[in-house]
C-alpha positions as CSV (number, residue, x, y, z in Angstrom):
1,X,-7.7,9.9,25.5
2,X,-7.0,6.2,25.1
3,X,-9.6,5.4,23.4
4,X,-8.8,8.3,20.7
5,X,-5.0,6.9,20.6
6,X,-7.2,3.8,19.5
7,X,-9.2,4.9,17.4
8,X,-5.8,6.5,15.3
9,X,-3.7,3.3,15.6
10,X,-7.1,1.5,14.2
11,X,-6.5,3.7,10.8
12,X,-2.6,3.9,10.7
13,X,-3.3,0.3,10.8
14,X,-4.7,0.0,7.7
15,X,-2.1,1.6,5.7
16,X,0.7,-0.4,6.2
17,X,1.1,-3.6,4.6
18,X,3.4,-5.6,3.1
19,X,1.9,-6.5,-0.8
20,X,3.9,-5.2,-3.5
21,X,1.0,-4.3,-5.7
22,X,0.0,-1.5,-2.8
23,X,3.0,0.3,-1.1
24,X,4.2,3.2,-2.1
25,X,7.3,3.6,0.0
26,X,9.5,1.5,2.4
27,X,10.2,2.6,5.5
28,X,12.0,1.6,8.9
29,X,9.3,1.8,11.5
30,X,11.6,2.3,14.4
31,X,13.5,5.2,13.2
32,X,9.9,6.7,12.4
33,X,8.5,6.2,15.9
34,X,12.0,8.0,17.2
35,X,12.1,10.8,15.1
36,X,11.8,13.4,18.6
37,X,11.9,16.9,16.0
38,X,8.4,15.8,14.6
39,X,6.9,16.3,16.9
40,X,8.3,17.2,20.1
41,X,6.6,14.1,22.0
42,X,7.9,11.6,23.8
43,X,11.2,8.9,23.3
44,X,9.0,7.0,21.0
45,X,5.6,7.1,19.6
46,X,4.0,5.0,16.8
47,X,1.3,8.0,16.3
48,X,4.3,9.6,14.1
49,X,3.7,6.9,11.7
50,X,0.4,7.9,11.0
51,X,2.0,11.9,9.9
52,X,4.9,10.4,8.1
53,X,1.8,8.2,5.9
54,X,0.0,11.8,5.8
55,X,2.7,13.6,4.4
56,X,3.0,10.9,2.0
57,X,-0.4,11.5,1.0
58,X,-0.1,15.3,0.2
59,X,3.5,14.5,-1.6
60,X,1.8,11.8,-4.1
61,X,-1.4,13.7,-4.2
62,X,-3.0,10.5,-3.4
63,X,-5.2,9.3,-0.7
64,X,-5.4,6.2,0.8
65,X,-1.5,5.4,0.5
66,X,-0.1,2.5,2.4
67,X,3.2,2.0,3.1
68,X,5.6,-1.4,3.5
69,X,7.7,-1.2,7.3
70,X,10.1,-2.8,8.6
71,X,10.9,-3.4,12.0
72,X,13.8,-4.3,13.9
73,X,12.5,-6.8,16.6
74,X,13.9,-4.9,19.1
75,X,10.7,-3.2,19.1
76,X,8.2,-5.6,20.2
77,X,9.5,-4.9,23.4
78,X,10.5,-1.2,23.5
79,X,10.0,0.3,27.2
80,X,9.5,3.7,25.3
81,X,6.1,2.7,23.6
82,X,3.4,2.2,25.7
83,X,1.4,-1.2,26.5
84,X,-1.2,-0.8,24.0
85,X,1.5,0.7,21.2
86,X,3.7,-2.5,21.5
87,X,0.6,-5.1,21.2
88,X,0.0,-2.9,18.3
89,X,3.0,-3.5,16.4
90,X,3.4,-7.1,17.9
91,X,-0.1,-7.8,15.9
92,X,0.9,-6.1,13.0
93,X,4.0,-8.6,12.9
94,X,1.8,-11.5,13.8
95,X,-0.8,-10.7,10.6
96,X,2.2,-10.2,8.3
97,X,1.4,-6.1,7.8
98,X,5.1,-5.6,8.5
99,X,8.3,-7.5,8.2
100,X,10.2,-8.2,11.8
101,X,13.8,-8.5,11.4
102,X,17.2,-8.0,13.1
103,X,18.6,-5.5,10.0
104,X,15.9,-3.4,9.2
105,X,18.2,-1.1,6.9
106,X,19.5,-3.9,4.5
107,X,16.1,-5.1,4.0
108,X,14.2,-2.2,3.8
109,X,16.7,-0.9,0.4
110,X,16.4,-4.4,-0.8
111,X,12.9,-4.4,-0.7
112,X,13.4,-0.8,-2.5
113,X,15.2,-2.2,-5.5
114,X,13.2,-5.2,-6.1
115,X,9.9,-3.2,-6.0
116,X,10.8,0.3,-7.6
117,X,9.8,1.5,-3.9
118,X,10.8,5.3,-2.6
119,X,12.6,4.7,0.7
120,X,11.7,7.3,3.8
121,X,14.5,7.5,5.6
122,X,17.0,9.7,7.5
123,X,20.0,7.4,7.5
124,X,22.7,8.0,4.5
125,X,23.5,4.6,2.4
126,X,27.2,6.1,1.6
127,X,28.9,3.0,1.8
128,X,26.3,0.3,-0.1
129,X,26.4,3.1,-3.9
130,X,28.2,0.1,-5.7
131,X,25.7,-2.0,-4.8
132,X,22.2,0.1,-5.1
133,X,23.2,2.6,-7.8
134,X,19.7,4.3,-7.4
135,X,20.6,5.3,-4.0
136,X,23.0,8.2,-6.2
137,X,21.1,7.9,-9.8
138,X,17.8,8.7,-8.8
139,X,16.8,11.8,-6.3
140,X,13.9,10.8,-4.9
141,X,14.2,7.4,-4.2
142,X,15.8,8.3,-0.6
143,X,14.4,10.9,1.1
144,X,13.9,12.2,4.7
145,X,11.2,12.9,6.3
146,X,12.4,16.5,8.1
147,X,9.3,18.7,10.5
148,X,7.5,21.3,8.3
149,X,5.0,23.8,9.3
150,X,2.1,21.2,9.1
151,X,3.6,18.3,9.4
152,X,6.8,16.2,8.1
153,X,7.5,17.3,4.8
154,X,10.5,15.3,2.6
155,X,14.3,16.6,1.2
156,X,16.0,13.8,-1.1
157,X,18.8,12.7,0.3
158,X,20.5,13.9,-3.5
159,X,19.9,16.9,-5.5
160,X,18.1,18.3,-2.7
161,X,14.1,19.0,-2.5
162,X,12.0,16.4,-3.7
163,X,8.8,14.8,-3.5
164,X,9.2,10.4,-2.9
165,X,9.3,9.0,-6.7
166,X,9.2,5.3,-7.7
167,X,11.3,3.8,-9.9
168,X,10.6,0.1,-11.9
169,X,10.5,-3.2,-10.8
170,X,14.6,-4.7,-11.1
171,X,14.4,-7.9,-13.3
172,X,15.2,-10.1,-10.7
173,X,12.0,-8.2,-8.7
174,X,10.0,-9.4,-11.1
175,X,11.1,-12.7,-11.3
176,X,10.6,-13.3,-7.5
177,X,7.0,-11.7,-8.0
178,X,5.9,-14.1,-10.2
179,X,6.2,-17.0,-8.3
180,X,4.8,-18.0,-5.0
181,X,6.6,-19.2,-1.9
182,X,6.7,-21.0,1.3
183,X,8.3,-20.8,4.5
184,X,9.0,-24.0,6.2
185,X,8.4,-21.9,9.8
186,X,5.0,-23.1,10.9
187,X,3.0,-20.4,11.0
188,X,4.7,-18.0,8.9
189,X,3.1,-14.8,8.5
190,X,4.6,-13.5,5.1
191,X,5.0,-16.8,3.6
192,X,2.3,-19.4,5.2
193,X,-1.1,-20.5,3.4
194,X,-1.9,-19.5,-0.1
195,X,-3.0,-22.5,-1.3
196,X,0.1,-25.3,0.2
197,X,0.0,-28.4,-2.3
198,X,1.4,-30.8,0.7
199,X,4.9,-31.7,1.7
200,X,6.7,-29.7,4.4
201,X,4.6,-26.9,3.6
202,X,1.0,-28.5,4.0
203,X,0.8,-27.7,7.9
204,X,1.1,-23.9,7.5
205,X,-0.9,-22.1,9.7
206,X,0.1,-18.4,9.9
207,X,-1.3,-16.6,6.4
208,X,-4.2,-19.0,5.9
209,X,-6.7,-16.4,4.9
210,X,-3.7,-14.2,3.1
211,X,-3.9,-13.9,-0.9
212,X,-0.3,-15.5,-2.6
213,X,-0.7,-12.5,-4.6
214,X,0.1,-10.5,-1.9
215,X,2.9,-11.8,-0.9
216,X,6.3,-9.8,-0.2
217,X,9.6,-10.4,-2.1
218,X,11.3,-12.9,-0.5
219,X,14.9,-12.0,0.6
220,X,18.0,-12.9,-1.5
221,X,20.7,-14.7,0.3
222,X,23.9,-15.9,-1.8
223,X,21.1,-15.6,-5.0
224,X,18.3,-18.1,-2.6
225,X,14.8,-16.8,-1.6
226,X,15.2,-16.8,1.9
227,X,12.2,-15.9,4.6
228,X,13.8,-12.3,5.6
229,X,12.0,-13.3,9.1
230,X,13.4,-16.7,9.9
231,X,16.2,-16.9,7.7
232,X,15.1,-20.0,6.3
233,X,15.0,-21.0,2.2
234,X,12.0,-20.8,0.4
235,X,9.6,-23.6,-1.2
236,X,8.5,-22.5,-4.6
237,X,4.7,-22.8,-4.6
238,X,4.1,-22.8,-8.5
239,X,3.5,-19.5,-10.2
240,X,1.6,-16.7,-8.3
241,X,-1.8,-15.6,-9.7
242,X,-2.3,-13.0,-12.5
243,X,-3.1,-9.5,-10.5
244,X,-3.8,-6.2,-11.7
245,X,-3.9,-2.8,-9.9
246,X,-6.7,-0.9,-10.3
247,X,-7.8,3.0,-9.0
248,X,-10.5,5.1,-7.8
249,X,-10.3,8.3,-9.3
250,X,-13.1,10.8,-7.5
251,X,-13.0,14.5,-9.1
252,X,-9.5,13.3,-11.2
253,X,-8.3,12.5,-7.7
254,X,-7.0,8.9,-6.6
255,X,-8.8,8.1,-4.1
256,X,-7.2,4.8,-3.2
257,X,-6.4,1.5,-4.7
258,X,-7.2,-2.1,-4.6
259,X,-5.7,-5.4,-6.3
260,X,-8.1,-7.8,-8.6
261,X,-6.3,-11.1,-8.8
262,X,-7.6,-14.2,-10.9
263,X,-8.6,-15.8,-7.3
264,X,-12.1,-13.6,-6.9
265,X,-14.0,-10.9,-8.2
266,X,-14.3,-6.9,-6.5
267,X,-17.3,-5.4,-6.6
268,X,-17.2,-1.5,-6.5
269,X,-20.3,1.3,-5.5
270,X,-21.6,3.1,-2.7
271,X,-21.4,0.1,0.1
272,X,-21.0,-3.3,-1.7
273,X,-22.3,-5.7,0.6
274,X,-20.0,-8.3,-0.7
275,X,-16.6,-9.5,1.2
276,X,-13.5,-7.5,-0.2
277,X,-15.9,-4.6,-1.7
278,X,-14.6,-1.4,-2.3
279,X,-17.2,1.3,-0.7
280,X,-16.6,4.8,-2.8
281,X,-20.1,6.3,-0.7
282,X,-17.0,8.3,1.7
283,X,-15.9,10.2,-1.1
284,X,-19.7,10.9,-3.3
285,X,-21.6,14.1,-3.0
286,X,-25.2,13.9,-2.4
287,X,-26.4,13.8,-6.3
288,X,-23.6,10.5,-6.9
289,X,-24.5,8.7,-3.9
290,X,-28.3,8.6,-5.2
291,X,-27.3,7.4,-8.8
292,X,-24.8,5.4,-7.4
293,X,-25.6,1.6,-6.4
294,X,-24.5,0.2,-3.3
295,X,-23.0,-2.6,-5.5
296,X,-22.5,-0.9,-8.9
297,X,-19.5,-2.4,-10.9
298,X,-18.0,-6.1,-10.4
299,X,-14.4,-6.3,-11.7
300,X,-13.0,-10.2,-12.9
301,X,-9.4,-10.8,-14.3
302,X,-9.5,-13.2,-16.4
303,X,-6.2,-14.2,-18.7
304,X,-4.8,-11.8,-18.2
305,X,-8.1,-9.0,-19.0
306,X,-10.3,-7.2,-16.8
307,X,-14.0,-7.9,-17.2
308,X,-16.3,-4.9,-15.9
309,X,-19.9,-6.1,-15.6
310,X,-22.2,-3.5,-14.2
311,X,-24.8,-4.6,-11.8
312,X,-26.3,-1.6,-10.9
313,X,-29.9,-0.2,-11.8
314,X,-28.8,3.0,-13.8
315,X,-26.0,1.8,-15.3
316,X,-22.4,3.1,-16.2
317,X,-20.1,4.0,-18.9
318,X,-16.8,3.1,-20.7
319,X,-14.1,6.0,-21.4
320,X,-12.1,4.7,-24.1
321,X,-8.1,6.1,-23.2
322,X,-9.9,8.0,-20.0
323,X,-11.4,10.1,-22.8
324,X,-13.5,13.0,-21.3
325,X,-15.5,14.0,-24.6
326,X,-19.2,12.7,-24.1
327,X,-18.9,11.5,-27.0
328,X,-16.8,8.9,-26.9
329,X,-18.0,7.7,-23.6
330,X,-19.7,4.2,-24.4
331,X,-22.6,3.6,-22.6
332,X,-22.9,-0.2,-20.6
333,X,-26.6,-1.0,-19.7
334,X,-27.3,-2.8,-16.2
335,X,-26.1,-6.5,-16.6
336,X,-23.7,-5.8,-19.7
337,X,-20.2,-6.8,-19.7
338,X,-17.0,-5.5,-21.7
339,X,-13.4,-5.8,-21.7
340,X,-11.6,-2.7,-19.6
341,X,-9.2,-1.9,-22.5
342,X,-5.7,-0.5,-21.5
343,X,-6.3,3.0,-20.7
344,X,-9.9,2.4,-20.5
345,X,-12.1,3.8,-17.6
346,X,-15.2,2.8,-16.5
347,X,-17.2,5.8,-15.2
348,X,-20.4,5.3,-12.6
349,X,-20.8,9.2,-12.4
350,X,-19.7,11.7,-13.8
351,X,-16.3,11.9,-11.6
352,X,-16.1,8.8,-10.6
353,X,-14.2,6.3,-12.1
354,X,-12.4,3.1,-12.0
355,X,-8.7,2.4,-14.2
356,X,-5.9,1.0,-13.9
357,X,-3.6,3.0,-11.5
358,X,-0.4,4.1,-13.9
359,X,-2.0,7.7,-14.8
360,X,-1.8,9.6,-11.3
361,X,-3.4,12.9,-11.1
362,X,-0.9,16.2,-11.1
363,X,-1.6,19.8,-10.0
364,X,-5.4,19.7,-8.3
365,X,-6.4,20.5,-4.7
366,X,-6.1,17.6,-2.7
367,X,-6.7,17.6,0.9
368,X,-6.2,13.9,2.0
369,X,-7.8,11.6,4.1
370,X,-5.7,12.1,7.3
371,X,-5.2,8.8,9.7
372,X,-4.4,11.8,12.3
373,X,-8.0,13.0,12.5
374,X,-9.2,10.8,15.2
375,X,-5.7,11.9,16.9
376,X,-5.7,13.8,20.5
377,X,-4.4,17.7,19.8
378,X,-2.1,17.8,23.2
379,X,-0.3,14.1,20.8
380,X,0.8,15.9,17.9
381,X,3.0,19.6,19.0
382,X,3.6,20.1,15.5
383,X,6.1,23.3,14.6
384,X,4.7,26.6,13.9
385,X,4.6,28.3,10.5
C-alpha cells in the first residue's frame, strides 16, 4: 500500500509546477487536499490532487496537464496528512514546483490575472469584482471542482456549467514575463540561479539548475516585484530568454507539452537519449514506434524561429498551416533543416506531430493519462453513477 501511495505522489508530482509557459490552472493546494465530498477519505489527503489534475485532463481534452498550486504554509506541518504526504509537499516547496505562502487566495487570483490562468476553486471572490473583473466577465475562469460519477467534475462559479477556460496574458503579465528576477533570500527556490551576474544575487543557491524562463510572476506589492515567498523586492536579472511552447499531437490529440527556450535545444522521438528529451514511444502503436527514431526531431529557437532539423534515419515531413492533404506535406530528408513556420507542423508519422500549442483538439475520444492509476482502490471511494 505505501509503496502504491508512492508510486501516485511520484506522478502527481510531475504535474504541478510553477512556469508560466506550462500550467493550465491555479489552484489552492490545501483546499484541494480538504475537499472531504471527493472522495469520502480522510481530513486531508494530497492523492485528491492527483483527481482534481485528472479531471482537468478530460475537461481540456488534453493529456499531460500540469497545474500551478499554491500553499498556505500551514501545510508543511498538517497533523492530517501523513509523514510521507508532508515531506512530499515540503520537497515540492523546496524545488520551487509550488509557491508557499501565508495568503494563498490573493496570490493564487493574482497569479490568474497575470497569466490568463483558469482558477479551481470553491471559495467565492464576491468582495475583490472591482479589482479582478474576470472573476464576473468571464465564466470559466473560476470554477469548482464538485464530486461526479467518476471523479470531480467542474461548475463555474458564473453562468453555471462550464469546462476551466483561459483567458490572455494582462499587460502588466507580460511585462513581468519578460524579464528575469532575483530574490535576495539565499537559496530562493522561485527566484535563485538562472544565470546571477554578481552583486547581492551572485551567492544564490536554491534554483541553480532551474531555467529563468521558467520562472513564476513575481508578486506586485504597491506596483514592486516582490518574492510572494519572502516578501522581499526583486533584482531585475536583464531580459528573460526568448521561449516558445510547443505540442505533441498523437491521433489529433495533445499529448503533452514542453518549452524550447534560446538556452538549449529538445530533441523529440521514441526515447531520446539526450537530457530534457521528449519520449513520444508511450503514446506510438507498434507500426510508429518502428519508423519512429529514438531521437527523431531536434527543435532550436533561434531569434525568435524555431529550427526543426531531423536526425532520424527515415526522415519526416513539414505540414504547412497543419495541412492534412498529402500533398502539401513537404518532405525533410534525414539531416535537413527548415524553419517551423507559424502554423506549421512537423510530422514523424502519420499522427504524430509536433506545433506550436495554440490549436487544441475539440470533440475526439480522449481517455487521459491518469496520475491515479498507480493509486490503491480502497484510497479513492469515488460516488456512484
Amino acid at each position: 500500500m505505501r509503496f502504491e501511495i508512492s508510486k501516485v505522489l511520484d506522478a502527481i508530482e510531475g504535474r504541478v509546477c510553477t512556469d508560466p509557459s506550462l500550467a493550465r490552472a491555479v489552484l489552492d493546494l490545501a483546499e484541494i487536499i480538504r475537499y472531504q465530498d471527493i472522495d469520502g477519505g480522510r481530513p486531508a489527503s494530497l492523492l485528491r490532487l492527483g483527481m482534481v489534475i485528472d479531471a482537468l485532463s478530460r475537461e481540456l481534452e488534453e493529456d499531460s496537464v500540469q497545474v500551478y498550486a499554491v500553499v498556505h504554509r500551514a501545510l508543511l506541518s498538517d497533523a492530517d496528512l501523513t509523514s510521507n504526504e508532508r515531506m512530499v509537499v515540503r520537497r515540492w516547496a523546496d524545488d520551487g514546483l509550488v509557491e508557499v505562502l501565508d495568503n494563498p487566495g490573493d496570490r493564487m487570483l493574482e497569479v490568474a490575472d497575470l497569466l490568463g490562468l483558469p482558477v479551481l476553486t470553491r471559495v467565492r471572490f464576491d468582495g475583490l469584482r472591482g479589482r479582478f473583473p474576470w472573476l464576473v466577465e468571464q465564466p470559466g475562469r473560476v470554477v469548482a471542482p464538485v464530486p461526479g460519477a467518476g471523479g470531480p467534475v467542474f461548475i463555474a462559479h458564473v453562468g453555471g456549467g462550464h469546462a476551466p477556460v483561459a483567458g490572455k496574458r494582462s499587460p502588466t503579465g507580460a511585462k513581468l514575463l519578460a524579464r528575469q528576477w532575483r530574490c535576495p533570500e539565499s537559496g530562493c527556490a522561485l527566484f535563485g540561479g538562472g544565470g546571477a551576474g554578481g552583486g547581492a544575487f551572485a551567492d544564490l543557491a536554491g534554483g541553480a539548475d532551474r531555467s529563468p524562463a521558467a520562472q513564476p510572476p513575481p508578486s506586485l506589492r504597491n506596483g514592486v516585484p516582490t518574492c510572494p515567498r519572502h516578501g522581499a523586492r526583486l533584482g531585475d536579472g536583464g531580459p528573460r530568454p526568448r521561449t516558445e511552447v510547443l505540442a505533441v499531437r498523437v491521433g489529433g490529440l495533445v499529448r503533452r507539452r514542453f518549452v524550447l527556450s534560446e538556452e538549449q535545444p529538445v530533441v523529440a522521438g521514441r526515447a531520446p537519449e539526450q537530457e530534457g528529451g521528449i519520449m513520444l514511444g508511450q503514446w506510438l502503436n507498434d507500426e510508429a514506434r518502428r519508423w519512429i527514431s529514438r531521437g527523431h526531431v531536434r527543435f532550436e529557437l533561434r531569434v525568435g524561429e524555431v529550427i526543426v532539423t531531423d536526425v532520424s534515419t527515415n526522415g519526416s515531413g513539414i505540414r504547412p498551416a497543419g495541412s492534412m492533404n498529402e500533398a502539401d506535406r513537404i518532405p525533410l530528408a534525414p539531416q535537413q533543416s527548415r524553419v517551423l513556420g507559424e502554423n506549421d507542423m512537423i510530422e514523424l508519422y502519420p499522427g504524430v506531430q509536433i506545433g506550436r500549442a495554440e490549436e487544441l483538439p475539440t470533440g475526439a475520444p480522449f481517455t487521459p493519462t491518469s496520475v491515479m492509476a498507480e493509486a490503491p482502490t480502497m484510497a479513492m471511494r469515488l460516488p456512484r453513477p
